[in-house]
C-alpha positions as CSV (number, residue, x, y, z in Angstrom):
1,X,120.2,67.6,68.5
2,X,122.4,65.1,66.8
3,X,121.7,61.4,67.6
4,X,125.1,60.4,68.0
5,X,127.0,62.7,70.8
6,X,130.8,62.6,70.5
7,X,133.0,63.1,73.1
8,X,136.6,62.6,72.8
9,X,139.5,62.4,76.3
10,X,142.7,61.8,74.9
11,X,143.0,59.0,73.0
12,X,139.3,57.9,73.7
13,X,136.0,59.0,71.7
14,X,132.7,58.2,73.3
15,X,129.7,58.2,71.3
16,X,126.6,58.4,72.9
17,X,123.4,57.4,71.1
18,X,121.3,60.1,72.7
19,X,117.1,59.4,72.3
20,X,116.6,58.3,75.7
21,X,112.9,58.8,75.6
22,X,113.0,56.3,72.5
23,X,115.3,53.9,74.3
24,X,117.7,55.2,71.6
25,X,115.4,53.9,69.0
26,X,117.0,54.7,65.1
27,X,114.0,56.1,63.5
28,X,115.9,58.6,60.4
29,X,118.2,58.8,57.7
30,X,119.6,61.6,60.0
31,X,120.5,58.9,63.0
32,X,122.1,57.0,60.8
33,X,123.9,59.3,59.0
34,X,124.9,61.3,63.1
35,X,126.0,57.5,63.9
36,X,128.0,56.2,61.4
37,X,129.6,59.9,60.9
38,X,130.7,59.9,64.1
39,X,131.9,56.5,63.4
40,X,134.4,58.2,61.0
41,X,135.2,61.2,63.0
42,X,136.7,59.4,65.5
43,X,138.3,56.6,62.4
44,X,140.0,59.9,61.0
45,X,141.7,61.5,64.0
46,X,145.1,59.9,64.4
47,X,144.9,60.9,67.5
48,X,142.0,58.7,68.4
49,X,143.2,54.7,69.5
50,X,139.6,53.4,71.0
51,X,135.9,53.7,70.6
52,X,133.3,53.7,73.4
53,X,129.6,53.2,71.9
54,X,126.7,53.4,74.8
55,X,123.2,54.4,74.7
56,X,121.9,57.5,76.8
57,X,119.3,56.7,80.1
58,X,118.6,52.9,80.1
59,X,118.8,51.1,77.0
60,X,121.3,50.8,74.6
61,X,119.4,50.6,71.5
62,X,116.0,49.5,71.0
63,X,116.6,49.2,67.0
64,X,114.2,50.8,64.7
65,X,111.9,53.3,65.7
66,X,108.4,50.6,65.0
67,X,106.6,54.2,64.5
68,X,108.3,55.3,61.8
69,X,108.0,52.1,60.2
70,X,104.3,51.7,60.7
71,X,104.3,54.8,59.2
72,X,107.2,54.5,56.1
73,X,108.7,57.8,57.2
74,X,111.8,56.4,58.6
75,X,114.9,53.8,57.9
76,X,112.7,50.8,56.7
77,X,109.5,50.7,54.1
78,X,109.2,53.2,50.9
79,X,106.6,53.0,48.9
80,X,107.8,50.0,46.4
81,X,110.1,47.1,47.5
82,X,112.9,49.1,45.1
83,X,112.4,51.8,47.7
84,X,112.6,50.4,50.5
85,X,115.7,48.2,49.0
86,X,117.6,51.9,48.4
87,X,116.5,53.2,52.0
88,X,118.1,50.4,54.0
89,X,121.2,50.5,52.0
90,X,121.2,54.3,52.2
91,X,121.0,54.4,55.8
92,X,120.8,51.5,58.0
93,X,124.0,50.0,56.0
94,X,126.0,52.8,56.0
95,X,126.0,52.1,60.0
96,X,126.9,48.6,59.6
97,X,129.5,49.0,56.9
98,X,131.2,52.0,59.2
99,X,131.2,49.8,61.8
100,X,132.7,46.6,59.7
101,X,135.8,49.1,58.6
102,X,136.4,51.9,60.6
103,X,140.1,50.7,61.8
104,X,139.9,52.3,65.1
105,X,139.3,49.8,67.9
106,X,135.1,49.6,69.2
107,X,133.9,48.8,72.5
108,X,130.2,48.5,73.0
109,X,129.2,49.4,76.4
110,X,126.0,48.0,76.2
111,X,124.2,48.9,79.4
112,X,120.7,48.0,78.7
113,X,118.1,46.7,75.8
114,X,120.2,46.0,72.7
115,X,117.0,44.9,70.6
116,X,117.0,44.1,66.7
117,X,119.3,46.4,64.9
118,X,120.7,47.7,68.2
119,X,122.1,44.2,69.0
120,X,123.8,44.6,65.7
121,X,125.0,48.0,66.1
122,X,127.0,46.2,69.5
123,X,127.7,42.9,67.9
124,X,129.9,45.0,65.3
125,X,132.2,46.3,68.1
126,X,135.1,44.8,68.7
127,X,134.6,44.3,72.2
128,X,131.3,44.0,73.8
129,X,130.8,44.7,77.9
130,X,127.5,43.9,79.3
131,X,125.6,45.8,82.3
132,X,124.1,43.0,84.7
133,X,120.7,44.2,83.5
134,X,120.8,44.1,79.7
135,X,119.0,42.4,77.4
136,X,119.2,41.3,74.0
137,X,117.1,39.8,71.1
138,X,117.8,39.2,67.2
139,X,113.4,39.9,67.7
140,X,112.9,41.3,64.1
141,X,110.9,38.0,63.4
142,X,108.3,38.9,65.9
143,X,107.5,41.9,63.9
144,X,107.1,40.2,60.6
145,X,110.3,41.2,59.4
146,X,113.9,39.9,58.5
147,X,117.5,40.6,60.0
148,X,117.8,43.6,57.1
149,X,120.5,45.1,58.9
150,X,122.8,42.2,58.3
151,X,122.2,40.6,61.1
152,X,122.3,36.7,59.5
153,X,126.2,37.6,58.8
154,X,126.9,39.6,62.3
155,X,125.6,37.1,64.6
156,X,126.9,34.1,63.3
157,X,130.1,35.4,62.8
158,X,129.9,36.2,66.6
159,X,128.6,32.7,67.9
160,X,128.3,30.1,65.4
161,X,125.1,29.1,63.2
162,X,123.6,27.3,65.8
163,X,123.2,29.7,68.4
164,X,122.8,32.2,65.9
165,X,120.0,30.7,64.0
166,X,118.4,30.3,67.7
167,X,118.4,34.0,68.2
168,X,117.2,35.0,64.9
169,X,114.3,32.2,64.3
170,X,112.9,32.3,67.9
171,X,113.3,36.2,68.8
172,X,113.8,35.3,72.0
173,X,115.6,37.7,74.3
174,X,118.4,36.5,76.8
175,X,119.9,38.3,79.5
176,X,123.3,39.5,80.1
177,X,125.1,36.5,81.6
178,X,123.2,34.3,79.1
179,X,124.7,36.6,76.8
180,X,128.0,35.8,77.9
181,X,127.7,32.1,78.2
182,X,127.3,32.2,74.3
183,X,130.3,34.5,73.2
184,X,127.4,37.7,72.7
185,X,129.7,39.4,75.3
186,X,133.0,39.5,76.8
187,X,131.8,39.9,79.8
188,X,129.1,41.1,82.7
189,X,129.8,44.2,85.0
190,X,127.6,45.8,87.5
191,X,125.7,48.4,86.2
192,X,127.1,51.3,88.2
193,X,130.0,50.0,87.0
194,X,129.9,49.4,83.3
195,X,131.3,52.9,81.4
196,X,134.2,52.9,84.0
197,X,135.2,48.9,83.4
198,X,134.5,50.4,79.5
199,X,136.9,53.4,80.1
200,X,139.5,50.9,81.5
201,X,139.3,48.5,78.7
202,X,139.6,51.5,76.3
203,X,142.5,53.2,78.5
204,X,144.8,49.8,77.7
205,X,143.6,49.8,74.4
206,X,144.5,53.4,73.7
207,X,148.3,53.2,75.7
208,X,149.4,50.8,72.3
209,X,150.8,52.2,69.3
210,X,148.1,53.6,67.0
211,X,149.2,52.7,64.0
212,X,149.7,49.3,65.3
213,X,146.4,48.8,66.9
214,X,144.9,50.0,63.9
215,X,146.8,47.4,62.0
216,X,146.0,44.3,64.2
217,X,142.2,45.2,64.1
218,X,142.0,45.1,60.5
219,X,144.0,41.8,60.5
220,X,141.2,40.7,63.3
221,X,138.7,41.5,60.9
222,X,140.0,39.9,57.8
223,X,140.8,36.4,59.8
224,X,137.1,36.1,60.3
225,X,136.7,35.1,56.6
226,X,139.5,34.5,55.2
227,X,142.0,30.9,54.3
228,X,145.2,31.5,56.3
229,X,147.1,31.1,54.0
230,X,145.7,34.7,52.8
231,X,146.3,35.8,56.4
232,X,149.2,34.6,56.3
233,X,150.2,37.3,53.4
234,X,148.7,39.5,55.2
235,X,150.3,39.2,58.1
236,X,153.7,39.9,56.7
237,X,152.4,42.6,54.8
238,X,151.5,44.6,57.9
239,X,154.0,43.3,60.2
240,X,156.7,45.0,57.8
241,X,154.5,48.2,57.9
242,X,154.8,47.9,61.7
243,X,158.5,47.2,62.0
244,X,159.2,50.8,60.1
245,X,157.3,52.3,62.7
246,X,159.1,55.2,65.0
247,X,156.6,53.5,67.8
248,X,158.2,50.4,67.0
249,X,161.7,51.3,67.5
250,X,160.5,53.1,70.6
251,X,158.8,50.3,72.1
252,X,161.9,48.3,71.5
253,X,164.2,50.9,73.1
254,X,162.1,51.6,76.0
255,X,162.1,47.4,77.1
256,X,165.5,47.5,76.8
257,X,166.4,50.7,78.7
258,X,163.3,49.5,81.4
259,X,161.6,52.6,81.3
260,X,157.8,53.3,80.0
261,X,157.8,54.1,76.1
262,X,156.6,57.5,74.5
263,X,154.5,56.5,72.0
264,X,153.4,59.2,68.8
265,X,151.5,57.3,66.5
266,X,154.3,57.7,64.1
């Protein structure tokens, strides 16, 4: 059974990280490979405009399976450091760097533990949604290891060097609205309520011209490290790819004529 279940309704793809048992624990090369293929799949369907990522039963992701890596069979420790260098980059990265450029727009619907590398996995999404009962810890310190997943990078990116270094040094876990309080999250739902506020998000996400969307997450991404002034470039760049755009034009017709537009991703 593939770890990564994909599910695609119109312009929506949900993937589904499906070990329940584990609390959707990444323990192979396989998982990762199921994960940030899917990752891909739905990057490489024109058709697709929005990303749902949840976790089966009641975590999100528990990070790495501690079994495996007891036992070097998994994602983490070969038998030399040189190993166990090439096994993170060969798997646990390829999730991280899918996740970093895929150009389709991610919304983690995080709706329980998001431990170690899963907190990650969901910090990477564009968008995160909480449940009212998740949890979430940078922990890898407690188990005598570092953020090898890129973790340093993702989380203070997400909420400053600070708060950041708070998560990673301590390993402390905070809850969902703590979570929110310090820019983890968007926001907190109800947990009965979570993958329907997520399908919403995605639905207003996924009205918007593709090609458009596509281009405005990529400019999202590259603002978060680069001068303005390259942004700046950029920006015109991709706004001049968007004003040739059929979407564009129909957008533009369809305010003017006060009707709802037609968009084709062309």
């Amino acid at each position: 059974m593939t770890f990564a279940l994909y599910e695609k309704s119109g312009r929506i793809a949900t993937i589904t990280l499906n070990k329940p048992d584990a609390r959707n624990a990444i323990g192979t090369q396989q998982d990762c490979d199921d994960l940030a293929g899917a990752l891909w799949r739905a990057n490489d369907d024109a058709e697709i405009n929005a990303v749902i990522l949840t976790g089966a039963g009641k975590a999100f992701c528990s990070g790495g399976d501690l079994k495996a890596i007891r036992e070097r069979s998994g994602i983490g420790p070969r038998a030399t450091p040189d190993g166990t260098r090439a096994n993170y980059r060969r798997g646990v990265h390829s999730i991280i760097k899918a996740l970093a450029d895929v150009e389709v727009a991610t919304v983690a619907a995080i709706n329980g533990p998001a431990i170690g590398l899963g907190l990650d996995i969901a910090v990477l999404c564009d968008i995160r949604l909480a449940g009212a009962s998740a949890k979430m810890a940078s922990s890898f310190v407690k188990v005598g290891i570092i953020p090898g997943d890129g973790g340093a990078w993702i989380l203070t990116n997400a909420i400053g060097a600070s708060r950041a270094a708070e998560l990673v040094l301590t390993g402390d876990a905070v809850d969902a609205e703590e979570a929110a309080r310090i820019g983890l999250v968007s926001r907190v739902v109800p947990d009965d309520q979570l993958m329907a506020e997520a399908h919403n998000l995605a639905g207003r996400i996924a009205v918007n011209p593709p090609r458009t969307v596509r281009l405005a997450k990529r400019l999202l991404r590259e603002a978060q490290h680069g001068r303005l002034s390259d942004v700046l470039e950029l920006s015109a760049a991709f706004q001049a790819l968007a004003h040739e755009t059929r979407d564009h034009k129909e957008a533009v017709d369809a305010f003017t004529e006060k009707r709802t537009p037609k968009f084709t991703g062309e």
